[in-house]
C-alpha positions in Angstrom: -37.9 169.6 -3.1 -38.0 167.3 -0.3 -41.1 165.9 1.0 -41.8 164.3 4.2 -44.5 162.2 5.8 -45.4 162.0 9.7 -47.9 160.1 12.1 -48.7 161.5 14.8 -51.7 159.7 16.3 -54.2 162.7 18.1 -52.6 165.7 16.1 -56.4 165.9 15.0 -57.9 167.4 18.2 -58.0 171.3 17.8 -55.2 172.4 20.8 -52.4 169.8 18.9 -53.8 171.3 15.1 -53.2 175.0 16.9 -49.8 173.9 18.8 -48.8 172.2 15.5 -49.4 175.4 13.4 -47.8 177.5 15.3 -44.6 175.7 15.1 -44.4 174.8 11.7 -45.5 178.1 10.7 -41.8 179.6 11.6 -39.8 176.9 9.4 -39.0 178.9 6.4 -40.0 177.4 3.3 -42.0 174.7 4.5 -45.6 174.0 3.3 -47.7 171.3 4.8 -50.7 170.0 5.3 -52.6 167.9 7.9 -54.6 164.6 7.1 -56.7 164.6 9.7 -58.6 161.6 9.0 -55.2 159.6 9.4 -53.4 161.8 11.5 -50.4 162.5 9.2 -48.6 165.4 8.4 -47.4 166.2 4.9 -44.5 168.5 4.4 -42.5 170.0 1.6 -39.4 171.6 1.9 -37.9 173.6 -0.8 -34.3 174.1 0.4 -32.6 172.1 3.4 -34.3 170.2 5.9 -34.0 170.4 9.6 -32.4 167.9 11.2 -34.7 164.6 12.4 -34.1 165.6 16.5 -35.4 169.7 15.9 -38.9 167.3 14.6 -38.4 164.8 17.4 -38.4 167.7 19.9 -41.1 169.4 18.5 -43.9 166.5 18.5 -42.7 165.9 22.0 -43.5 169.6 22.7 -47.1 168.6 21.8 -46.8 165.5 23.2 -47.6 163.5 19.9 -45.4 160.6 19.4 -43.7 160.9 15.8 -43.3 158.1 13.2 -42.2 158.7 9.9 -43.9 157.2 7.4 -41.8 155.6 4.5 -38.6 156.2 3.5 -36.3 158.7 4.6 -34.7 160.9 1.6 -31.2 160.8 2.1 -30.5 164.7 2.2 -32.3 164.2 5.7 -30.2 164.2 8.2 -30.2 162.0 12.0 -27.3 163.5 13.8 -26.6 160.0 14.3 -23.7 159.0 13.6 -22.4 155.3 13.6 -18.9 154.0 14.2 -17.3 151.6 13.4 -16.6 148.6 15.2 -13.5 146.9 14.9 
């Protein structure tokens, strides 16, 4: 299981709680739950998670600015990818 933790500052207010539902509702085998005290987003994946950039894209489909909270697990993947410099 992989767990996540997001900030999203305003996710509280009931047309981002709806817009947020109805996108994490499709992710297969995902279960969170909303904070809404603290505007943060737990999530728990039981397989694979998607990659950091489908979340990036989302949030900025509800126009919440992201921050992960913590520490990355390192099955979690950035499509970033670094190179070396010689």
């Amino acid at each position: 299981m992989v767990e996540l933790e997001v900030y999203a500052a305003g996710v509280r207010a009931p047309d981002k709680m709806l817009g947020l539902a109805l996108e994490l509702d499709v992710i297969p085998r995902l279960r969170y739950k909303v904070d809404t005290d603290h505007d943060i987003i737990y999530m728990e994946f039981e397989d694979e998670v998607p990659r950091l950039s489908t979340f990036e894209v989302l949030f900025a489909k509800l126009e919440l600015d992201l921050k992960f909270v913590g520490r990355l697990p390192e099955n979690v993947s950035s499509c970033k990818k670094t190179q070396r410099i010689y």
